[in-house]
N, C-alpha and C positions, 0 to 999 in steps of 0.2 A: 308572527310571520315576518321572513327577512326577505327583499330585493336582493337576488343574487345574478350579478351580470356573467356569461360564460362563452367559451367559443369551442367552436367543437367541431370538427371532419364527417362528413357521411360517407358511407361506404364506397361511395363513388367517387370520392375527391374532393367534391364542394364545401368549403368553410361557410360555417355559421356562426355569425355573432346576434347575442340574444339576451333578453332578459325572462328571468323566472323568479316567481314568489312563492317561496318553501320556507317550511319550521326552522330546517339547517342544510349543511351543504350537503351531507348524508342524503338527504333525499331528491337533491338535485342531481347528484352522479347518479343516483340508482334508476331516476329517470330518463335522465341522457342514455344511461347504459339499454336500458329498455328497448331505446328506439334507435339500437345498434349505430350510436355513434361516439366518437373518439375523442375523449376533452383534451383542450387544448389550454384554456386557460380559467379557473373559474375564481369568484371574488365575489367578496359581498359591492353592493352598489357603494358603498360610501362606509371604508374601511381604516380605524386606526391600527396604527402597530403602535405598543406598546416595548420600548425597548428598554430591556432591565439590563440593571448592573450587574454582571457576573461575579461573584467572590472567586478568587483564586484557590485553584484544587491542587497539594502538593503532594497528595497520595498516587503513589504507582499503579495503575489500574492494569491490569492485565485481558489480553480479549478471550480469553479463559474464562477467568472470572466473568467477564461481561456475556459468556454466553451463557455462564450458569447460572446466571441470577434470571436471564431474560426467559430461559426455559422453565424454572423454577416459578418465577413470578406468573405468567403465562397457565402454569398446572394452578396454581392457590388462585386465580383469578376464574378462572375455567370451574372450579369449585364453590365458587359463590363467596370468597372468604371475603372482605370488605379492605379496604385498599389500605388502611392504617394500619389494620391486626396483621395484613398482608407484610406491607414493607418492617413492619419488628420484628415477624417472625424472621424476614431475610438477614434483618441484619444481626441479630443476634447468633446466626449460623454460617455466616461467609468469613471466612481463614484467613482474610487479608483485612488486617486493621483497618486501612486505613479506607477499606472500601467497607469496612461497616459503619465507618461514621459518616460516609458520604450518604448510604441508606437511611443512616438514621436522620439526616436532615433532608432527606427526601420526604421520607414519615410526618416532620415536623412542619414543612409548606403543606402538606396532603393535609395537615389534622387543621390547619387555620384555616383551610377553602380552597386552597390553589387544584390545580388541576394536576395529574402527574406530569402532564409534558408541559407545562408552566414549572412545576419543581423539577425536572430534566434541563430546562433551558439555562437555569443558571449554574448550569455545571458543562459547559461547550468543550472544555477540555477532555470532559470522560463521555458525553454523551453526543454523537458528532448529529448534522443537520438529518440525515438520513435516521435517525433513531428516532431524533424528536418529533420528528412530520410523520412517521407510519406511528407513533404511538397517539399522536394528536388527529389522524385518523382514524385512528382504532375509536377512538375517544367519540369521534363527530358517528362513527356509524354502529356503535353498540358492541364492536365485534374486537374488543383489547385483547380479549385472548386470543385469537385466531393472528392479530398482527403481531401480537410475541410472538408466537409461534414459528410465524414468518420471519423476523427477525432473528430468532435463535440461529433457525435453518441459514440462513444467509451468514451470521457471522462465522456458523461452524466449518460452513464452506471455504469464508475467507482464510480463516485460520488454518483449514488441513492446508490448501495452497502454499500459505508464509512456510509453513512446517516444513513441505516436500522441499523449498527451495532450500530452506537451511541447514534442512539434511546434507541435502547434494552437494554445498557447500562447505560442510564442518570439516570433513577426510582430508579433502585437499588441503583446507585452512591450515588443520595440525600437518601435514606432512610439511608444509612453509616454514613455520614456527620450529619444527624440529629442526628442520636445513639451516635457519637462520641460527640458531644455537649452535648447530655443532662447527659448522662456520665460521662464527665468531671464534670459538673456541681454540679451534687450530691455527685463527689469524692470531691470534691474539696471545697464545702460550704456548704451541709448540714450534710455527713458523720462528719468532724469534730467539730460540736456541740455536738456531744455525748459525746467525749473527756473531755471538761470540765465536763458535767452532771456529769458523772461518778468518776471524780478526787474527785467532794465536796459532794458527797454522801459515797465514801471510797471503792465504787465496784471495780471491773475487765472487762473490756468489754468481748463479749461473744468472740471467737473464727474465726468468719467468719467476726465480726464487725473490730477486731483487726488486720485482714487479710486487708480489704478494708482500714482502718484507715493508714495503714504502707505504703499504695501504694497513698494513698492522699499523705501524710508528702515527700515521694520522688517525688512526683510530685511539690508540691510546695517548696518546698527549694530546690530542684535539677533543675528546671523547664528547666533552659540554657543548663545545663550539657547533661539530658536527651535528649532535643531538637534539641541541639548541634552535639550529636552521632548519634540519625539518620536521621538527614542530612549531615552528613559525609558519614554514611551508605550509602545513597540515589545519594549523587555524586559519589563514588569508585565503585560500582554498574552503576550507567550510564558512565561513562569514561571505565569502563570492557564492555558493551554489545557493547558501539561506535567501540571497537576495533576489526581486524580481527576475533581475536580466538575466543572474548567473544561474535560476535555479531552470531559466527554459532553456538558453542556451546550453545546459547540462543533457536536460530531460530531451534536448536535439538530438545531440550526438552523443547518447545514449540509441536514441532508438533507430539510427544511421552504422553502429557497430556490427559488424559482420556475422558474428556467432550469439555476441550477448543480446543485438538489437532486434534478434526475430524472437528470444523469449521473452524479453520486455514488452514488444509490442502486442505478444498475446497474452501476457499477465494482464493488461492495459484493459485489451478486447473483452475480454473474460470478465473482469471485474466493471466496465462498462455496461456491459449485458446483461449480468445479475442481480448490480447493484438496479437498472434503469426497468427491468421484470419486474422487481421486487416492489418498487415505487408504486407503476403504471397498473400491478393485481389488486394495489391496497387502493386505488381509488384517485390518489395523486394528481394534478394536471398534468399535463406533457410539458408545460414551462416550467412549474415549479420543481420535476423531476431532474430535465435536464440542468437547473441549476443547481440541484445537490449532487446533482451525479459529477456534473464540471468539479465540484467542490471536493470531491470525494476520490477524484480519478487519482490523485498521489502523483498524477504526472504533468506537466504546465502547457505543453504541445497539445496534450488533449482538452483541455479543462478550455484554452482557447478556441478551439474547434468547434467546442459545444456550446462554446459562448457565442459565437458567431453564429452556428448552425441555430441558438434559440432566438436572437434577432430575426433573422429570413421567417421562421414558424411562425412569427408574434406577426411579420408583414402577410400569410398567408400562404407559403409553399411548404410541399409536404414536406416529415421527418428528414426522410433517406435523403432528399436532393441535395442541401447544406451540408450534411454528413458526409457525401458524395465528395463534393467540392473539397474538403479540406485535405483529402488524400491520406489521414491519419488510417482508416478505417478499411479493411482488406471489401472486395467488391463482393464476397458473400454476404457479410454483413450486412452492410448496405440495401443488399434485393432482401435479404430474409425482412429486413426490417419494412421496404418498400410492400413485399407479399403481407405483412402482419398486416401494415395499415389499411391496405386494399379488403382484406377479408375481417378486419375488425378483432383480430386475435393477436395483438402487437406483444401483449407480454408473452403470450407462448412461443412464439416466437425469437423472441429475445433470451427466453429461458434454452429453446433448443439451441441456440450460439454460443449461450455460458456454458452450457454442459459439454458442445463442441470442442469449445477453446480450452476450457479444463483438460478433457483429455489431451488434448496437441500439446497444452505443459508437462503435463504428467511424461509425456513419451520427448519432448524436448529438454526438462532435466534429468530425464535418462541419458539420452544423448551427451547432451552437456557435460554429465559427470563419467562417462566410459571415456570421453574427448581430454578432458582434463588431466585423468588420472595419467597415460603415457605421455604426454605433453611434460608434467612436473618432475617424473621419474626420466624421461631426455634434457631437462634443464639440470635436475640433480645430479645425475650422470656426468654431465661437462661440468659444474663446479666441483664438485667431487673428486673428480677425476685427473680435473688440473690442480686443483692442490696438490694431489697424490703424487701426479707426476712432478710438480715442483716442488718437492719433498725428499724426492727418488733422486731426482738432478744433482743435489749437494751432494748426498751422500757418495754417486758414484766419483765426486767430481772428489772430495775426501780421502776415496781408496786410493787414488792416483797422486793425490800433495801429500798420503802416508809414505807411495812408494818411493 
């Protein structure tokens, strides 16, 4: 039997802080849960962390792959099969090299004693905070299979999302890429045939042709020069957004942009909600949730929010108020979350705002992409078009220095 110190919300509002003497922490939530109250933070009384070395992972892990192993793993666990035969049978059947040797030394800390989320932890690159903590709960309350399972469902979710966006995005992409080729093309080999025409007949090119003409000639004798600076551009820019300052001041005004910053901030919402559901069903605290969730948001304005928002928790005011405060979080939010905590149903509720905000994506990169498509065909239009016409220009100006 272990001292485990915890604090925890009753359905009325009032924080508890307290001690309990249980086997493991598994049967502390289960009795906190019992007598319908909300953890907030639990801990053994006198706890080390042991912090391991990570080895560097250079294998490509795809969240594919990662959902198929986690469903798969999940089924052979769910079946009784024993955790070592388990992880060889995986890795001897997953398509991606280099994520079968990463199995295979998962196998190989599981077969000397380690736990599987002690062999997860030294892989941070492929297995993020929020895998390791629902698997190390899985672990504390008997139930691995049910939190894979959970886990799968959540990454698949993540994944159809990334998908829908990148769809919406590919059409446009290629129609860009095609505009920039044929563009080049005509700056670059057929605009400067006029040049000589013009030189042995003793004309002037017309004004709009002389325009396109000066921007061929820097294109091809500068071609290095010019290609050179904006990929310099291109790295001091990516090296600034990598960085602290550059990557919130990005993740700002990002979510401050007129069209793209209300799908951002519900990609944001969505995956907030799902990832902080998915935590809070497995048994989770409410601190140590919110800090994988800060960790996990992909966005730096919110991971602040919730940083902030889990100091005020830790001092004793509910979820929603700090949430409230930071202004990142739409006011539905906010009450769903406020009603959760009040009725002691915080992940369903949280789960009904993922599913909410999902759809508001789904119909916002619909949007997005009907918005797009005449916007790029009115941009292509006017390049296109004034080529054409400063194309058209010479030639009549031509029929007149024949005549």
């Amino acid at each position: 039997m272990a001292l485990y110190r915890y604090s925890a919300r009753t359905l009325e509002g009032e924080l508890i802080t307290s001690t309990m003497e249980a086997a493991d922490e598994a049967e502390v939530t289960t009795s906190l849960r019992e007598r319908k109250l909300t953890i907030i933070s639990l801990a053994p009384e006198r706890r080390r962390e042991r912090r391991k070395r990570a080895p560097r992972v250079t294998a490509k892990i795809k969240l594919d792959d990662l959902v198929v192993f986690s469903r798969q793993l999940a089924t052979m666990v769910d079946a009784g099969l024993p955790m070592i035969q388990t992880l060889d049978t995986l890795s001897k059947q997953m398509e991606n090299r280099g994520f079968q040797a990463l199995i295979g030394k998962l196998r190989d800390d599981v077969s000397t004693g380690s736990n599987l989320s002690e062999a997860l932890e030294k892989h941070p690159t492929v297995f993020s905070p929020l895998y390791i903590n629902m698997v190390r709960a899985g672990e504390a309350s008997g139930a691995l299979d049910d939190m894979l399972d959970r886990l799968a469902n959540y990454l698949e979710a993540t994944s159809t999302l990334r998908k829908k966006i990148k769809s919406a995005l590919t059409y446009p992409a290629a129609i860009i890429v095609m505009a920039i080729i044929v563009t080049s093309f005509l700056l670059l080999k057929v605009i400067p045939t006029f040049k000589g025409i013009f030189e042995g007949l003793g004309g002037s090119l017309p004004g709009p042709t002389a325009f396109l003409l000066l921007i061929s000639d820097i294109f091809r004798h500068w071609f290095f020069a010019v290609f050179g600076g904006i990929f310099l551009l291109f790295l001091a820019f990516r090296f600034y957004v990598r960085s602290e300052k550059g990557k919130f001041q990005f993740d700002t005004i990002l979510l401050k942009l007129p069209i793209i910053g209300k799908l951002v901030r519900k990609v944001v919402v969505s995956r907030f909600s799902r990832t902080l559901s998915t935590l809070v069903k497995s048994g989770i605290s409410i601190l140590n949730a919110l800090e994988i969730v800060g960790k996990t948001s992909g966005n730096k304005v919110v991971e602040k929010a919730v940083n902030e928002a889990r100091k005020n928790i830790r001092e004793g005011e509910p979820i929603a108020e700090p949430l409230t405060k930071s202004g990142v979080f739409p006011p539905m939010v906010t009450r769903m979350i406020a009603v959760g905590e009040e009725t002691g149903s915080l992940e369903e509720m949280l789960s009904k705002v993922a599913d909410f905000y999902d759809a508001e994506v789904d119909a916002a990169v619909s949007g997005l992409t009907s918005l797009i498509e005449p916007v790029i065909m009115v941009l292509l239009g006017v390049v296109i078009g004034g080529i054409a016409v400063a194309m058209l220009l010479p030639i009549f100006k031509i029929t007149q220095l024949v005549k």
